[in-house]
N, C-alpha and C positions, 0 to 999 in steps of 0.2 A: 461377582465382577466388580471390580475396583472402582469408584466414582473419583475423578484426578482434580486435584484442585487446578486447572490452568488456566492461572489469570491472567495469560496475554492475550486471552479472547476474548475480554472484557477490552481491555486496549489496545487492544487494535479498533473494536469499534471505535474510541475516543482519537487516537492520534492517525487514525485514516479517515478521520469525521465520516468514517460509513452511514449512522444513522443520522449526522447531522443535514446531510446530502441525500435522502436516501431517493427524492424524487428526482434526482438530477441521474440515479443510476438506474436508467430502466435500459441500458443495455450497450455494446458498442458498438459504434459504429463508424465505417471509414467509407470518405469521399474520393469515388475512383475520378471523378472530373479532375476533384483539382490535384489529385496525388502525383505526384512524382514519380511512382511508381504503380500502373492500376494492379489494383487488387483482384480483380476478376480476371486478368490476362493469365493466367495458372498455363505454361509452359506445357505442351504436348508431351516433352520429355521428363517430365516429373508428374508423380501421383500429387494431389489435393493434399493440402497440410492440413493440422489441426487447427492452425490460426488463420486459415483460410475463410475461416466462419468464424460470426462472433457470438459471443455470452450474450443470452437473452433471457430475461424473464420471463418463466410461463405464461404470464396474464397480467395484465393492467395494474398500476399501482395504483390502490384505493384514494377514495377521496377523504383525506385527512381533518379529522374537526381542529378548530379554530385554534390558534397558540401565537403565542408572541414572535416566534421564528422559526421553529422546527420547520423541514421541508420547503422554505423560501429559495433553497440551493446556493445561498449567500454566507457567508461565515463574516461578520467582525472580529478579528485576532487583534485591537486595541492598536492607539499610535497612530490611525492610521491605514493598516494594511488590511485589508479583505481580500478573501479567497473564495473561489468555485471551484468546483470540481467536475473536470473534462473527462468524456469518456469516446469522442466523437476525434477521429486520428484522419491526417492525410500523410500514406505512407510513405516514405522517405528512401529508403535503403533495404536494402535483405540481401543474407546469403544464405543457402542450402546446403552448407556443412559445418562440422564443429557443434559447438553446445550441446545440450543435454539430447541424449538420442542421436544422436549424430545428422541434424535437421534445422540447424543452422537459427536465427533469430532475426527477426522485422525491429527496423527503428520509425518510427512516427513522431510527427509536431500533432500535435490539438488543432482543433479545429472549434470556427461555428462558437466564436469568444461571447462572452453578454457586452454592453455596453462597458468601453475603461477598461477592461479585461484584456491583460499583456500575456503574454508566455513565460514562464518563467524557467521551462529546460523541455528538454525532449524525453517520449518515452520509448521504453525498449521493452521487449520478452521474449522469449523462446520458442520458437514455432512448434512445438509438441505440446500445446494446449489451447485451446481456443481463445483469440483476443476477447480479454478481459477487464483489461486494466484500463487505468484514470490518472489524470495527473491535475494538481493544483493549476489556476493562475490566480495573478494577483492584480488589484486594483489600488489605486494610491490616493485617499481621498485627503490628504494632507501635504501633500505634492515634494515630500522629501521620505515616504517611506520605502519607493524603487525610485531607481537610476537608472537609464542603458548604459551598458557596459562601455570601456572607450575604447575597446581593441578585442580580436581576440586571437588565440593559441592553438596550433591545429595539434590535438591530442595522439591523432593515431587514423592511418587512412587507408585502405584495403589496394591498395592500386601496388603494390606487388606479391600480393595472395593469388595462388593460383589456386584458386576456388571456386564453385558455382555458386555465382552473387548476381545482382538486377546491378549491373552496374557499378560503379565503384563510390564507395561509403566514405566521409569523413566527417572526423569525429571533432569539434572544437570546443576549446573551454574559456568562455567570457573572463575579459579581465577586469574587474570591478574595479569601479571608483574609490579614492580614502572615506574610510568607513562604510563600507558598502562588501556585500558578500554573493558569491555565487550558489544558488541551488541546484544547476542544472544545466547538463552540456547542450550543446547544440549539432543538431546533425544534419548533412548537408551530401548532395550526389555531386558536387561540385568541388573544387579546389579551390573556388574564387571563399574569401571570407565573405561569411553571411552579413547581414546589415546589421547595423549598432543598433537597429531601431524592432529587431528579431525580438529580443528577448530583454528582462527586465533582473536587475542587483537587486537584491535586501539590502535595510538598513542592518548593520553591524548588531544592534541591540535587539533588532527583531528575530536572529535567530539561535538555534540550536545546533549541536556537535551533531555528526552523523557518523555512521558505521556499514559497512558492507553488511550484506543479506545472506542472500542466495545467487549462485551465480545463475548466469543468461547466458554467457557466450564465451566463446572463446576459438581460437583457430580450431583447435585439437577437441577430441571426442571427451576429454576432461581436463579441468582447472591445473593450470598450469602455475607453480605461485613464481615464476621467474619468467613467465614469457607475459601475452599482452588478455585481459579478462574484462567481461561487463558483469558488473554485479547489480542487485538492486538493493538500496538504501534506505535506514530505520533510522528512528533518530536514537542517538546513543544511550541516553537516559529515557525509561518510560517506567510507568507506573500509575498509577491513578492521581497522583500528586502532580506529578512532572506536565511541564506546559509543553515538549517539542510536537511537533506536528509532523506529520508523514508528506512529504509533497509529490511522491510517485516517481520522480525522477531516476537514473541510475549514475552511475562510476565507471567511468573507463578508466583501466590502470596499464600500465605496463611491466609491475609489478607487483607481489601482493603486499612489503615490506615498506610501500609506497606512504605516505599520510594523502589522507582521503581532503581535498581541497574543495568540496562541497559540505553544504549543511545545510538544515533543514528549517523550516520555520518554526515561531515558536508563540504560544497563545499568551499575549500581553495583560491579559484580562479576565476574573475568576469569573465571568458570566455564562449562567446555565439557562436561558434564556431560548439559546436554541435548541435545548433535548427536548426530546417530546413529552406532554402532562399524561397523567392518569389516561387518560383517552385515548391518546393518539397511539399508547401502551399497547392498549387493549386492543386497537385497530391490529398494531403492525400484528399481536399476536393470532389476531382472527384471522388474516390474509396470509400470513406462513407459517404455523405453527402446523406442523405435523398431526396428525389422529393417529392412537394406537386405539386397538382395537384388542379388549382380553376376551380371552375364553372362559365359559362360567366355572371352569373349573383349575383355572390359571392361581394359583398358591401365593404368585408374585405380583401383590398392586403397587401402584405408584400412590407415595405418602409423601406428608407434608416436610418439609427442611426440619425443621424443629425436631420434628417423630423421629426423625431419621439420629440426630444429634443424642435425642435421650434415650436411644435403643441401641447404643452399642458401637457405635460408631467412632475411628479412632483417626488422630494427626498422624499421621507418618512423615518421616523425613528423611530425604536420600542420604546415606551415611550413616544412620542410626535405626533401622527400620527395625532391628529388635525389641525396641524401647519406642512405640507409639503411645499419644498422650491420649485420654479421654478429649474429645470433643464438648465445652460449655453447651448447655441449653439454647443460649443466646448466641453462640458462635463468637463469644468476643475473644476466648484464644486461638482464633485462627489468623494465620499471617494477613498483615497489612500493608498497603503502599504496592503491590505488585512488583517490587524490588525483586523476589526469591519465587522466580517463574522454573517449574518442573521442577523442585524443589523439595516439595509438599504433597500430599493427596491424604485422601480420603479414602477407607476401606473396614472391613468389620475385623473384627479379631481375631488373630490366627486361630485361638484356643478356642474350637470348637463349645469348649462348656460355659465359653462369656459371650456365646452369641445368644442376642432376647428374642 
């Protein structure tokens, strides 16, 4: 079995600060009082969605030994700008057709902010998965790193979609200040525009390009690239080098040929301050790390990286896969920077007589 080198699972940890957050992710959850739309009111004439329930963590997140930041659920991005990470929605919008499955997708604001903590866009998903997701916001401890917006742009509104929806959805897209940029739409059951004082601009230098994902929605049972779509957003460059930030947000376009007028944050400062030390390492591996269990008479153990590297073990690369290189001892010719994701992998040698 092939072991694949994919290093966008390293980054994503880094550019969706998964581990930098990780006690802030103990599950999500939405507030039917204050939502706009309650979430428990599940319509007699439809079955129970997948996002009807949310993503939970089996068991308690451990108690973390001591570190300089890891797990405080606060991010300094430098300049200025700090970010958390929301997992806590009051639902806003849904319809019950289109998108993936044909089960239509929930639009949510954050909820349940820390202290200074603004909104910085709305989030979206697919109703054929259970609510899962998180979105940044942001705080301004230097009082020129957000702006509110000073107007805003109503993107695209469901009010003559003849579809099964919680009422009628619109979509807005803040109009930033000079030098100031948008991360993130806003969405609203109303026609009225939302208040200036909803959601909060980046500074221009604080951020990063973004790029459409995977899509979420759309009228029709598949992406349409000339009619109207929600996708959800990466930042354009990533890698282990690259500072952009992931802030959860999505894209509503009305075409896919469109430039994407959102973008994403971006980390001001080489500070590793909040990964977690040796310890706190060792924790996350005690509390999730899987047990395999061999049989005494199982042929196939699990060995160390190294063993692996001087026993046979070859680079391949897509395009060239006749011609795989030996693997260094030390691993130092293996791709670097996370630039050249699915790319590359790891596997033993076709020719049966170079296997050790």
């Amino acid at each position: 079995m092939s072991v694949f080198l994919h290093l966008s699972y390293y980054q994503n940890i880094r550019y969706s600060l998964g581990l930098y957050l990780l006690p802030a992710i103990i599950g999500n959850y939405i507030s039917s009082t204050q939502s706009a739309v309650n979430p428990n009111a599940i319509s007699k004439n439809r079955k129970a969605l997948p996002i009807d329930a949310s993503f939970k963590l089996p068991a308690p997140l451990p108690s973390w030994p001591p570190s300089e930041g890891f797990g405080s659920g606060i991010i300094d991005l430098g300049d200025g700008l700090q970010v958390c990470q929301l997992s806590s929605f009051n639902k806003v919008w849904a319809t019950h057709e289109g998108g993936p499955n044909n089960l239509g997708a929930s639009f949510f604001e954050p909820s349940q902010f820390p202290q200074g903590f603004s909104m910085l866009g709305s989030y979206s998903q697919p109703n054929n998965t259970l609510l899962y997701g998180w979105v940044l916001a942001g705080r301004d401890d230097t009082g020129s790193a957000l702006k509110q917006p000073i107007d805003y742009t109503l993107v695209w509104s469901s009010e003559s979609l003849r579809i099964k929806q919680d009422g009628v959805g619109y979509i807005w897209l803040p109009s930033p200040p000079n030098g100031y940029k948008v991360v993130g739409h806003v969405v609203t059951n109303s026609p009225q525009k939302p208040s200036l004082r909803k959601t909060r601009c980046v500074r221009s230098d604080l951020t990063n390009e973004c790029e459409i994902d995977s899509w979420i929605w759309g009228p029709g049972k598949e992406s349409d690239p000339n009619g109207f779509n929600v996708y959800s957003l990466l930042p354009r460059d990533r890698g282990t080098q690259v500072m952009g930030v992931c802030v959860g947000t999505f894209i509503a376009q009305n075409t896919l040929t469109a430039l994407v007028p959102l973008v994403c944050v971006k980390n001001m400062v080489s500070n590793l301050s909040c990964m977690p030390n040796r310890n706190q390492i060792q924790t996350i591996f005690q509390a999730y790390s899987s047990w395999i269990y061999f049989h005494s008479d199982e042929q196939y153990l699990p060995s160390l990286v190294n063993w692996y590297f001087k026993n046979g073990a070859f680079l391949y690369k897509k395009g060239d896969e006749s011609r795989p290189v030996p693997i260094e001892s030390d691993g130092l010719n293996l791709p670097q920077g996370g630039a050249e994701d699915d790319i590359y992998w790891l596997d033993l040698p076709v020719d049966e007589g170079k296997k050790r």
